[in-house]
N, C-alpha and C positions, 0 to 999 in steps of 0.2 A: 487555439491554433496548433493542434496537434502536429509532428513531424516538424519546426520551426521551433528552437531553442533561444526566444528573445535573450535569456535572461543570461547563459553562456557568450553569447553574440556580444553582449551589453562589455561585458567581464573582459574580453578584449580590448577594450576603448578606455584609457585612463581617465580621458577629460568629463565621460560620463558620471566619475565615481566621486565629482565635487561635489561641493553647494551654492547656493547662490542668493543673496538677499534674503539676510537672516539667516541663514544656514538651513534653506530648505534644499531638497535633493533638486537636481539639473534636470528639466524635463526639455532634450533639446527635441525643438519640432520646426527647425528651420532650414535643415537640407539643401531644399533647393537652392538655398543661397550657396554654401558651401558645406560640405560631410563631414563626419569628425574623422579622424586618424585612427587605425587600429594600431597594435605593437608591431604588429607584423611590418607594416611601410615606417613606421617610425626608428625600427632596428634598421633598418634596411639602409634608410640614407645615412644613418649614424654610424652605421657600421663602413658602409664607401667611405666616410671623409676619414674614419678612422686608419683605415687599410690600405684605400685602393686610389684615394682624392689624386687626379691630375687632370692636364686636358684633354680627352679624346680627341682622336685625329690628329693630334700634334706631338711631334717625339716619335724616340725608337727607343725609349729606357721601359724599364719593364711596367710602371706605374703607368706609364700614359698607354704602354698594349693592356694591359687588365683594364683601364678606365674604359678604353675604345670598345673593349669584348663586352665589359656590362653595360655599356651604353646601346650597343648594337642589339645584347640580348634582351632589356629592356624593350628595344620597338618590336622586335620577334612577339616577343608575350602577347603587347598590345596587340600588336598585327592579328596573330590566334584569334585574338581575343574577339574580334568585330568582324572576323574572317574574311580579312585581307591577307596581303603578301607584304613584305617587309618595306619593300623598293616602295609604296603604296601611301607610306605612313610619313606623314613631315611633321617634327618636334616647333613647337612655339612656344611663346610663353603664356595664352591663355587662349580662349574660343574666338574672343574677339579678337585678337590678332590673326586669328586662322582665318576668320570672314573679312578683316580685312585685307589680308592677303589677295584672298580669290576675287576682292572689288581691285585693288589695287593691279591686280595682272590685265583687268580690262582696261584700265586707265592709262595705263604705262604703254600696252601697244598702239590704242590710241594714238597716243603720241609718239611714239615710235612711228608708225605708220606716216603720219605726218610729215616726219624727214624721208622719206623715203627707204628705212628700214624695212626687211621683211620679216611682217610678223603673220599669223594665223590670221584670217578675216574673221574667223569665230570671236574673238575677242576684242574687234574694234567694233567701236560705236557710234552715231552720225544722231544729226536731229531727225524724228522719224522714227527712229529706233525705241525699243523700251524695254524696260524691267519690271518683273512682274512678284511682287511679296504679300505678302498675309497681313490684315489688318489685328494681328496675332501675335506681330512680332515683337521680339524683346529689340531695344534698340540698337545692339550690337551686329543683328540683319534687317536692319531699318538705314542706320541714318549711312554707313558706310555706300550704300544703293546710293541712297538720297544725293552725299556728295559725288557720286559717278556719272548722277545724270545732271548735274551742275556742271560738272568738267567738261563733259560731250555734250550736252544738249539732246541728250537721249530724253525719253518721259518715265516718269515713276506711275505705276501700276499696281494697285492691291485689289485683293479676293476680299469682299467684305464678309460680315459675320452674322449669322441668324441670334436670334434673341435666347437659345439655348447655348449658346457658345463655341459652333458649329461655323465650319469655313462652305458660305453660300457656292453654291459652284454651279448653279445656275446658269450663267452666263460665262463657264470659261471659256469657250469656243470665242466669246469677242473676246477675251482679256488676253490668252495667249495665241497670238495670231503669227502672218509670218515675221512680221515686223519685230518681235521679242523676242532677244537676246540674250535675257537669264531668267531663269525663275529659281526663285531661292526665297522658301519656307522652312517653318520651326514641325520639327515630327511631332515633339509632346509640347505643349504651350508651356513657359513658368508660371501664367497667372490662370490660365483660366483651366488648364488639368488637361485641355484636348489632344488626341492621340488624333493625329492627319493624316490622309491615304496618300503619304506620299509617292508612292512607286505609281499609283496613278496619277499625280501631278508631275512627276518627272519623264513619265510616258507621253505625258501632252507636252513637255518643254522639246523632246526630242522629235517628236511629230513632224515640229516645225524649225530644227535645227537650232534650237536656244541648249545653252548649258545649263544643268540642272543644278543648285547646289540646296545642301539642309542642313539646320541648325538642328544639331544632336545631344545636345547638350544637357537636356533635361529628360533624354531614354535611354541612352546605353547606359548609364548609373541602375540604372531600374529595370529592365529589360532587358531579354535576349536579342542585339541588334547585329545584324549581318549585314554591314557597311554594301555589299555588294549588290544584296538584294533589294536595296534601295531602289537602286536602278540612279541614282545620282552621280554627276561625276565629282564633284566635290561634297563632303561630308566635312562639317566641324563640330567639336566639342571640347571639354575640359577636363582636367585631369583633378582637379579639388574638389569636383561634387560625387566623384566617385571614389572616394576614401583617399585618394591620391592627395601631392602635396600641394600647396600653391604654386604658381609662379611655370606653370607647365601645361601647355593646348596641345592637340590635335589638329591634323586635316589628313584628310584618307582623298585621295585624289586616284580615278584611274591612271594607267599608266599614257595613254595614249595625250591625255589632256593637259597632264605635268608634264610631261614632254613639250608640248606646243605651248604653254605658259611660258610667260617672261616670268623674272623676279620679281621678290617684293621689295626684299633687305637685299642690299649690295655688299662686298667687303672679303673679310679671309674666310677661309674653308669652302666658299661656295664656287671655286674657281677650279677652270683649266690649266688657262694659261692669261696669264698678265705682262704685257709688254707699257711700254709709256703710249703709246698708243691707243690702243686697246684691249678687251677682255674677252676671254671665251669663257663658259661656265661649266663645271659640272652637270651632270646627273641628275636626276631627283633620288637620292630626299635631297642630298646635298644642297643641291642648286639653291632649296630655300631656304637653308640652317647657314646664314650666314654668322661670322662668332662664334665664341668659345661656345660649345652649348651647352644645356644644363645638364648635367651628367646626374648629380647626385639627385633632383626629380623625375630625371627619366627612370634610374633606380627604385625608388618611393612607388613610382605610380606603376614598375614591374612589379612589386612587393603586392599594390592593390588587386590587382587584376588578378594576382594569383591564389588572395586571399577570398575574390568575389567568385573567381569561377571554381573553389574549395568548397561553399556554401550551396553552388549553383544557381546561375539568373532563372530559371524558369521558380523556382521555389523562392528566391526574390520576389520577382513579381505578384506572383501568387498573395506570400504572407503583405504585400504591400497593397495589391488590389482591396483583400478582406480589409486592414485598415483604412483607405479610405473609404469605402463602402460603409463602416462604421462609422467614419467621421460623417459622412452624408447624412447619415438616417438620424445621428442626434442634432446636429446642426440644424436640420430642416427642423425638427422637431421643435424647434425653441421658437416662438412667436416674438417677431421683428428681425427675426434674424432671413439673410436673403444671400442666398450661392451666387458669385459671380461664377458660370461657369456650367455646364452641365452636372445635373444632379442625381443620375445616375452614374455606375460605374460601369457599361460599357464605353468602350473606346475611349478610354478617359485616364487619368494617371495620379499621380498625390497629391498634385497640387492643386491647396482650393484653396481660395481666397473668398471672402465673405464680408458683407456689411452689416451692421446692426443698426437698426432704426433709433435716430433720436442721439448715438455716441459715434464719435470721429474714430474711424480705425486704428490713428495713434493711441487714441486715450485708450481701448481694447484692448491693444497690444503691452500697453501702460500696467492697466491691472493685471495682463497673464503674466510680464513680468517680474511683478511683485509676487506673484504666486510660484514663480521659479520654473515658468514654461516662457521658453526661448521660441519667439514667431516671427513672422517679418511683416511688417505697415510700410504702406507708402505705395508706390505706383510700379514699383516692379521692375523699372526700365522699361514699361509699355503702355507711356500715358495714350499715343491713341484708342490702344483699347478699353482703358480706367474713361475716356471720353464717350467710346461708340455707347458702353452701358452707363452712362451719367451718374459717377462716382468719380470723386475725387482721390481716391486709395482704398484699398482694400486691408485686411488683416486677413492675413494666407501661413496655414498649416503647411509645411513637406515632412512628412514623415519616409523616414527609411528603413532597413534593415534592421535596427538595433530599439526601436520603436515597438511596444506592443499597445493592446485596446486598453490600457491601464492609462498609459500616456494619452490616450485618445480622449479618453471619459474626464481626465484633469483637465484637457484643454475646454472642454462645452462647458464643466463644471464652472470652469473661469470665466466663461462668458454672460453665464447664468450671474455668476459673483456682479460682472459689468454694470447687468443691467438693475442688480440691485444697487450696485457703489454710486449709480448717475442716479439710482430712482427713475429707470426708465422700467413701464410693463412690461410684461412676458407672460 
């Protein structure tokens, strides 16, 4: 992989340069789950609490204006970074708090409307109405829907999935009609690897006057993604699968649509003005950064962003497509072994997940374990979809940045090891 320096990349990453079970070297290949930390975001928050630790937004002593300026310049970065505008970007503490957020602002006016407040009609719901999600989804834009159209009486709606791992769209013309309300899909699947046309499914949520939103979670890590070009008006994602720290989400919202949103979190900072009476709100982002917020992660995940767009995502992606691409071609190559997922690498991303004929994808992930490759078993957070392909869980590689075809060829090798350690053929 010529022009791609895994081995310098690696050298950055302290937790890469352990051992594990027995003292073999750390072959981590589980990403999608969470990224490892470079020095760069790990100086970074270490150096705020050292320096600069107070709370943004509150105070006039000099600690809490430096906390405010790196907290501010933190969402700046982001912002760059997904090419949006600042005012654009609301800080949370993880992806799923971002999706429930934007379920939660339909809910809230709902009910609000109810008393007789005025809220946006875009965001109230009735029976009759619906939601429309991928049968793709991780459960984080699944069940938060699910419970919204429990609360309204709305109906839940999914795009099913072709047997290559592909969202049928076949019939979206009956699925989004005028009656739907939101459509809110994942861009790159976590289990099944698929890259989604989402700017044309948010093209058809707008058609019909439904808000668009997408689970981003498992592309801007990997990919060059332009928040804007989505054509969405809410976007969420997370700050720990792309080298960032834990305990820190996204939502990139247009302005027009954060504007017309209720809250999700009530409380300090997100305020106008507060009498005994009543409340008026901030702004966005404000309005939904209710609490002290995390300063020293929004730091970490400035530190990432600056560290990913140093390497450059298109050359990211790149060096990540040729890896899976490799993991394809030996994986398919092992007989009983079977791709959840499409088996090329068009439109498609690192995540693959995979079954072996005869061994349970725990017991898989069991021996790569022992071999000192770090994978992830089990059902992803998307047992409808581990159901629509009749599998119980999968074992799924995510390979990143710091990953080369050396790590690649360890992880088949260990599968091959499987199906010897069960005495299953191959």
């Amino acid at each position: 992989m010529s022009g791609f320096d895994v081995e310098r990349i690696k050298a950055d990453f302290p937790i890469l340069s352990r051992t594990v079970r027995d003292d073999q070297p750390l072959i981590y290949l589980d990403s999608g789950a969470t990224s490892q930390k470079p020095y760069a975001v790990l100086d970074a928050e270490r150096a705020f609490y050292e320096t600069t630790n107070a709370a943004a937004h509150r105070g006039a002593h000099q600690l809490a204006e430096e906390a405010t300026a790196a907290y501010e310049l933190a969402r700046a970065q982001i912002a760059a970074f997904v090419g949006a505008k600042s005012e654009n970007i609301i800080f949370t503490k993880n992806a799923t708090e971002s999706l429930n957020l934007a379920a939660y602002a339909f809910s809230n006016a709902t009910a609000l409307a109810q008393w007789g407040t005025a809220v946006d009609p875009r965001f109230q719901l009735q029976p009759g109405d619906n939601v429309v999600v991928t049968e793709m989804e991780h459960h984080s834009n699944l069940v938060p829907w699910q419970e919204l159209c429990a609360k309204t009486g709305a109906t839940l709606r999914w795009i099913s999935l072709t047997d290559d791992g592909r969202l049928d769209l076949s019939n979206l013309g009956q699925l989004i009609d005028s009656s739907t309300k939101v459509v809110s899909v994942v861009h790159q699947s976590n289990i099944l690897g698929t890259i989604n046309p989402v700017a044309k499914l948010m093209a058809a949520a707008h058609a019909v006057g439904a808000i668009g939103v997408v689970d981003s979670c498992q592309s801007i890590p990997h990919q060059s993604v332009n928040v804007v070009e989505l054509g969405a008006d809410l976007v969420a994602w997370g700050g720990h699968k792309m080298l960032g720290p834990t305990g820190i989400g996204l939502l990139y919202g247009t302005a027009e649509i954060l504007d017309a949103m209720p809250p999700f979190l009530t409380g300090g900072s997100m305020i106008e003005m507060v009498s005994m009476e009543r409340s008026t709100y901030a702004k966005a982002p404000q309005k939904f950064e209710a609490g002290t917020p995390m300063v020293a992660q929004a730091v970490g995940l400035g530190a990432a962003v600056s560290y990913l767009t140093g390497i450059g995502m298109n050359a990211i992606a790149e060096h990540e497509h040729q890896l899976t691409v490799h993991a394809l071609n030996g994986l398919v190559a092992i007989p009983g072994v079977r791709i959840i997922g499409p088996t090329t690498g068009i439109d498609r991303g690192g995540a693959i997940s995979f079954v072996v004929a005869g061994i349970h994808p725990h017991d898989v992930g069991q021996v790569l374990d022992n071999l000192g490759i770090a994978v992830r078993v089990g059902h992803h957070c998307a047992w409808p979809t581990c159901r629509r392909y009749g599998v119980p869980a999968t074992t799924r590689i995510t390979p990143y940045l710091y990953n080369s075809e050396s790590d690649i060829d360890a992880a088949i090798a260990g599968v091959r090891e499987a199906q010897r350690f069960f005495q299953v053929a191959s």
